[in-house]
C-alpha positions in Angstrom: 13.6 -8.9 11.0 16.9 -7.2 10.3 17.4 -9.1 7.4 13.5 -7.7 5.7 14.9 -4.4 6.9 18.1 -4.3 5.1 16.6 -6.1 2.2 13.7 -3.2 2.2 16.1 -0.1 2.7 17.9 -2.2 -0.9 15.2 -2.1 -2.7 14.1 1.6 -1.8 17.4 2.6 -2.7 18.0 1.0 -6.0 14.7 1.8 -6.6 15.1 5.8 -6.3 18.8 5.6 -8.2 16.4 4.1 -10.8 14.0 6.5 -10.7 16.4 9.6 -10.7 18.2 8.2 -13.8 16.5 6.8 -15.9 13.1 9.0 -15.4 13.2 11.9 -13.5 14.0 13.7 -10.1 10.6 14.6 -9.8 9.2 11.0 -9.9 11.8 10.3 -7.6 10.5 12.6 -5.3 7.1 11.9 -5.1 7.7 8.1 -5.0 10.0 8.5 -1.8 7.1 10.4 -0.5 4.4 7.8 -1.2 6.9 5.2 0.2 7.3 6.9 3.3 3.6 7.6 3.7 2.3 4.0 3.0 5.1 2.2 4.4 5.4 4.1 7.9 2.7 6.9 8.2 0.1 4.8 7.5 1.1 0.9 8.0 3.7 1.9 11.5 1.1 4.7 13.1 -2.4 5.3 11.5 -3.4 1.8 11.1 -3.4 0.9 14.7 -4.3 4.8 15.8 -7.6 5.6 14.5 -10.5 4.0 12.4 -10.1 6.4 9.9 -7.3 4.9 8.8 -7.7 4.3 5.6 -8.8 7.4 4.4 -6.0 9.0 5.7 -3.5 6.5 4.2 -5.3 6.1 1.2 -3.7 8.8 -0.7 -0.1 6.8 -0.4 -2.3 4.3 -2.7 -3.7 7.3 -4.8 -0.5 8.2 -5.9 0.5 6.2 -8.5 -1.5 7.9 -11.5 -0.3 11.2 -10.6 4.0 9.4 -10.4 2.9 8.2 -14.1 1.9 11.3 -14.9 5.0 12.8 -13.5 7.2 9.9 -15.4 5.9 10.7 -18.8 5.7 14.7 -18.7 8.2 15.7 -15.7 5.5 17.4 -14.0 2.3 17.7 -11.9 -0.4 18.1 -13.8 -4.0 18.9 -13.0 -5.7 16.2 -14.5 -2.9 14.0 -12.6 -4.5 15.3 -9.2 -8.1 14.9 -10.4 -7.1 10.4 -11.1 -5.8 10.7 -8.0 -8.5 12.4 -5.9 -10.9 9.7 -7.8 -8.8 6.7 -6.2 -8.5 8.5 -3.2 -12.3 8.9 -2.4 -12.5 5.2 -4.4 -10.1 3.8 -1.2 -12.7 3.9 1.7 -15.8 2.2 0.2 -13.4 -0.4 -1.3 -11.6 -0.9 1.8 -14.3 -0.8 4.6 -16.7 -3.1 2.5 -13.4 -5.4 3.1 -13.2 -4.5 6.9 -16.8 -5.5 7.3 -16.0 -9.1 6.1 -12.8 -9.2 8.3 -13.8 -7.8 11.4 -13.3 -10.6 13.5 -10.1 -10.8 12.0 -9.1 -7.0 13.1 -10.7 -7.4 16.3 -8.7 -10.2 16.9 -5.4 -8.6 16.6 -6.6 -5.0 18.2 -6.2 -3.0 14.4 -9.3 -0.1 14.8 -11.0 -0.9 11.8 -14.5 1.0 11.2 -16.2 -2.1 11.7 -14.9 -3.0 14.7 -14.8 0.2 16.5 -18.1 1.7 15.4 -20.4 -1.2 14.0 -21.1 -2.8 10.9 -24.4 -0.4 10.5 -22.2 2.4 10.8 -19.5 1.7 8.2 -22.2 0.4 5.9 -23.6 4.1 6.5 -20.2 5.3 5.5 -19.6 3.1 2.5 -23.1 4.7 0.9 -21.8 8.6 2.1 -18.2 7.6 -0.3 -19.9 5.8 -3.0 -21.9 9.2 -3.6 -19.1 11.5 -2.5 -17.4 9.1 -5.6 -20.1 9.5 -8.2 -19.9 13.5 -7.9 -15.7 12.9 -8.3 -16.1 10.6 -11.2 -18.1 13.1 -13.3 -15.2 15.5 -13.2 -13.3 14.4 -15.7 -16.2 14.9 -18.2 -17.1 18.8 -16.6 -13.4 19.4 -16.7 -13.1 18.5 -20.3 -10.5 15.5 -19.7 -12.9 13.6 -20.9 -15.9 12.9 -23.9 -19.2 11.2 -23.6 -17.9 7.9 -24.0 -16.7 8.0 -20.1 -19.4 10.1 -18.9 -22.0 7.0 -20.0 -19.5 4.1 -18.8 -19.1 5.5 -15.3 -22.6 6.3 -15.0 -22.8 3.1 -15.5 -20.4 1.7 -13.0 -21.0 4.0 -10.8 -25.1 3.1 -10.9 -23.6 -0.5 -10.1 -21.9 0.8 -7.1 -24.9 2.5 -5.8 -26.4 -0.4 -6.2 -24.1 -2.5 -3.8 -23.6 0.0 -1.2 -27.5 0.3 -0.8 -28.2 -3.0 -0.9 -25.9 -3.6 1.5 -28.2 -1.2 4.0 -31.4 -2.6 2.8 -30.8 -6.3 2.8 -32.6 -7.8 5.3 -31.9 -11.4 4.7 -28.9 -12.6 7.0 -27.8 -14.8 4.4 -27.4 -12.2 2.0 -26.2 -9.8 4.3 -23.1 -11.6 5.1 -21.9 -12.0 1.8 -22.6 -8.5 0.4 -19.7 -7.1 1.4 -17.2 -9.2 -0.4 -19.9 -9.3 -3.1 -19.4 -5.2 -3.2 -15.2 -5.3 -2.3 -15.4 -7.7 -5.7 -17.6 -5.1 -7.2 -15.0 -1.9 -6.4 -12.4 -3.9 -8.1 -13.7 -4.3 -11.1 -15.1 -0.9 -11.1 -11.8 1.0 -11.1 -10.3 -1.4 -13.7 -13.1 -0.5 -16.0 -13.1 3.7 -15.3 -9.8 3.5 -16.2 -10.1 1.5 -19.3 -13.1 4.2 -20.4 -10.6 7.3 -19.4 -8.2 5.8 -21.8 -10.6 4.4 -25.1 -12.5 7.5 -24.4 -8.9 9.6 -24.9 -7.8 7.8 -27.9 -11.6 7.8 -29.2 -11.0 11.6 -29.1 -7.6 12.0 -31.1 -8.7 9.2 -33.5 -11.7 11.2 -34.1 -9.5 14.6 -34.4 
């Protein structure tokens, strides 16, 4: 155990020398914070201190488009905070869809998963009230102006596809199906993200080729 610890506190270090001189203060910053935040907020204390875990801690994992953002341009931008408030409300769908499969698994070593503290019904309930709460975010980058049609009619497309899982996954009736929904939609989330991304960015050089 010492030896992970000492091998950890290494890395962190070298990694924010790195950061501060080669990129920039700021990046350092906000990656120490992120560190701190995944590493011991949320892995040490939230994880075994409340089911709603993971949408607290899910903005350590939200952080990263906003520290590119901040390692390219040396500041916080607005359109920084609206990737990461996408992959923030992205985190408990894609998580809990997980938990469902791996309740026993939780239960088994006393973690307060969704799942296993309020019911599989319940977090399914939940995963439909995100994947909405998601669709709304996901159009913001097209009413904002950071982004063109091209994205607007890809993630209305994903985000259909999403709907599409999260209901299902209330609806479904046959056991069978039922049980492997779930991973079918955790699949599903992954691939979704992956491909708003990809349409943020053709969609932004679409736009400057175009200009």
């Amino acid at each position: 155990m010492n030896q992970v610890m000492v091998f950890a506190l290494c890395l962190c270090v070298l990694a924010m020398l790195t950061l501060i001189l080669f990129v920039n203060t700021l990046t350092a910053v906000l990656t120490f914070i992120s560190l701190i935040g995944y590493a011991v907020i949320y892995t040490v204390w939230l994880k075994r201190a409340t089911p709603q875990n993971i949408v607290i801690g899910g903005a350590a994992g939200a952080a990263p488009p906003v520290l590119g953002w901040t390692a390219v341009t040396g500041s916080v931008d607005p359109n920084s905070l609206l990737l990461f408030l996408i992959i923030f409300v992205w985190t408990p769908p894609h998580f809990w869809a997980l938990a469902i499969h791996r309740r026993l698994d939780y239960a088994a070593v006393d973690i307060p998963m969704l799942p296993v503290t309020h019911g599989v019904a319940f977090t399914r309930w939940h995963i439909l009230f995100y994947t909405i709460l998601l669709v709304i975010v996901t159009t913001l980058p097209y009413l904002t102006g950071m982004s063109g049609l091209l994205y607007l009619a890809g993630v209305t497309v994903l985000n259909a596809g999403f709907l599409w899982y999260a209901g299902r996954m209330i609806l479904e009736k046959n056991e069978a199906e039922a049980d492997i929904l779930p991973m079918q939609t955790f699949s599903y989330s992954v691939v979704y993200l992956m491909l708003l991304f990809v349409f943020l960015l053709v969609d932004h050089y679409l736009q400057i080729l175009v200009v």
